[in-house]
N, C-alpha and C positions, 0 to 999 in steps of 0.2 A: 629564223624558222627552225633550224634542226634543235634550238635548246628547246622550242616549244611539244616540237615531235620526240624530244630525248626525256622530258620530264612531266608532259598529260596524257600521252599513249599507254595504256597498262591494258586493253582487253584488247581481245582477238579480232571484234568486229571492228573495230577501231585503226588497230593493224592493218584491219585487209580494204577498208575504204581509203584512209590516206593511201596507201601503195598505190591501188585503183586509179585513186585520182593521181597521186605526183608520176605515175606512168604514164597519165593522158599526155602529160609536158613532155615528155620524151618522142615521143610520135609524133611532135611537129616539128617543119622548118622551124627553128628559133627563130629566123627573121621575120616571122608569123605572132609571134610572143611578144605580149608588154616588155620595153625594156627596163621594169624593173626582176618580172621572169626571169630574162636574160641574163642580167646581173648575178642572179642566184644560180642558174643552170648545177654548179659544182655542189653548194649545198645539196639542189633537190638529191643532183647524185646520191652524195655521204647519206643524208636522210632514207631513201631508200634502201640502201645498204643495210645501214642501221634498222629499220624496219625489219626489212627481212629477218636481221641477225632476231631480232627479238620476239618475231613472229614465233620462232624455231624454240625459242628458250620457252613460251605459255604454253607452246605444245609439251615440251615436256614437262613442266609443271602440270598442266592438265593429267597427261597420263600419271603422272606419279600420286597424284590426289585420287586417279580413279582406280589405280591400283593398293593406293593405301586404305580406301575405304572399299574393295573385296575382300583385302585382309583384315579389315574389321568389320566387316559385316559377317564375316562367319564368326568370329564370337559375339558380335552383339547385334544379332538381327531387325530390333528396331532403330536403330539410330539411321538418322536422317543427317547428310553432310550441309554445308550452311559456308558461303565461302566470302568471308568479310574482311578484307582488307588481308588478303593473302593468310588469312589464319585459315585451320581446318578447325571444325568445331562440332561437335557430335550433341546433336540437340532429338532428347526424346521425344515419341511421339506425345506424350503426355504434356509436353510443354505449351501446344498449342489445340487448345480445345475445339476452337472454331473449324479445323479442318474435320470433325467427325460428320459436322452436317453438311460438306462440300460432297455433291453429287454431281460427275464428271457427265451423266446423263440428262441432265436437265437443263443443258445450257440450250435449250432450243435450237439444236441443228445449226448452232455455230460453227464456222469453220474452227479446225484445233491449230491448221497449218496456217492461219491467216496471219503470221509474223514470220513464217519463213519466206528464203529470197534466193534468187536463184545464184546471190552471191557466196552464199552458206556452202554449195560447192562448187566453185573456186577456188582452186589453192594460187593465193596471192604472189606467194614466192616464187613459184611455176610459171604465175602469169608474167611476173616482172623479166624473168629469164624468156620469157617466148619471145615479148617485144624487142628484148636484146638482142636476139638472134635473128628475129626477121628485121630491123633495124641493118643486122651488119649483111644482112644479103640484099637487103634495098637500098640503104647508102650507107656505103663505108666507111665514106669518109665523118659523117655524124656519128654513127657509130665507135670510129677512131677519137672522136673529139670527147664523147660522153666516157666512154672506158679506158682508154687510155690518157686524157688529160683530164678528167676530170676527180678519178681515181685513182688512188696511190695501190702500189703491187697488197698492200696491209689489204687495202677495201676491195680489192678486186679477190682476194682471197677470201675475207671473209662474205664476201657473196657467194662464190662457190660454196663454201662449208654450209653455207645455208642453204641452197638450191639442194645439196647432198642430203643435207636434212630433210627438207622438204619431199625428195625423191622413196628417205627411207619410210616417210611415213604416209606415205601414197599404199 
């Protein structure tokens, strides 16, 4: 499970659904959980961890692309950013004709927000930390099992750094 979460997770929404979901696994008695779940519990941990760390890493890739393109857009006002396969790529308006006849008016009273979700604000990494915390003030002792056995002082550190991440960019 975690080479699968370490090597097809690369966007943000993707991030913040697995966490969502490998967090629902934490919220139960385990004796509640298929015992092939159970089996994994430590995984789900690392994977988590792992998430978070990575969540923190496209946030700042994000902002660095959207600060790279305010300092290129004040020299070159028409370019459009285009983001494929982690390149940045500066495509003129010229290049695509078809958008002169797109009129944002004529969509007949489409909603424009009908793809947003009330996951979008969410921050994943905040959430993964709250049910930690309310975990270690409802049972301890799971909470002792998932962070302290589950996690090496390395994982338990690099979840802080990311929770710290995630706090600066709140």
């Amino acid at each position: 499970m975690f080479g699968l979460v370490q090597g097809q997770v690369k966007q943000d929404f993707e991030i913040k659904r697995f966490v969502i979901g490998l967090s629902s696994l934490i919220q139960k008695d385990p004796s509640e959980l298929p015992q092939s779940v159970q089996a994994n519990q430590q995984n789900i941990m690392k994977a988590l961890v792992f998430l978070c760390q990575r969540s923190i890493v496209v946030r700042q890739k994000q902002q660095e692309k959207a600060e790279q393109a305010d300092e290129d857009g004040n020299a070159e006002a028409h370019g459009i950013y285009e983001d494929e396969e982690n390149e940045l790529d500066i495509l003129s308006d010229e290049d695509d004709e078809d958008d002169e006849d797109y009129d944002a008016a004529e969509e007949d009273g489409l909603d424009r927000d009908l793809y947003d979700s009330k996951l979008d604000a969410l921050d994943e990494v905040l959430f993964c930390r709250d049910i930690l915390q309310s975990l270690q003030q409802q049972n301890a002792p799971l909470y002792q099992f998932y962070w302290g056995q589950c996690l090496d002082h390395n994982d338990q550190q690099a979840f802080m750094q990311a929770v710290q991440g995630a706090q600066d960019y709140q």
